[in-house]
C-alpha positions, 0 to 999 in steps of 0.5 A: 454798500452797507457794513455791519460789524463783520458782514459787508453787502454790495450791490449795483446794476453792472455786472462788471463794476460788482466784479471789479469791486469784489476783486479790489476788496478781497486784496484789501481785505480778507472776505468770502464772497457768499452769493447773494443775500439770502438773511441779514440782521433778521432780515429774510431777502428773495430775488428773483426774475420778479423783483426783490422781497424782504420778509422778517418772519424768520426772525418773528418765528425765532422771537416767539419760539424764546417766549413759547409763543 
């Protein structure tokens, strides 16, 4: 589980346990469970059949479009 401020990520290789999870939290606390990661903290996040690959070239592209660059 990792928390940021107001975005929580939680992630695990039981699909039942994630679940039971979510419910425990989403009584706890008021939260949207928003799928899978997709971006977080300029971090772009793929998953697929293949594996998981994370990517910043979003943010780079962001960072040098302020600059004109």
């Amino acid at each position: 589980m990792v928390l940021y401020v107001d975005g929580v990520i939680f992630t695990g290789n039981d699909d039942y346990l994630i679940e039971i999870f979510n419910s425990v939290m989403k009584k706890e606390f008021e939260m949207t469970d928003m799928g899978f990661l997709r971006y977080f903290l300029g971090i772009e996040v793929d998953q697929n059949e293949n594996g998981i690959s994370i990517s910043q070239a979003r943010y780079v592209n962001e960072v040098l479009g302020r600059f004109n660059m």
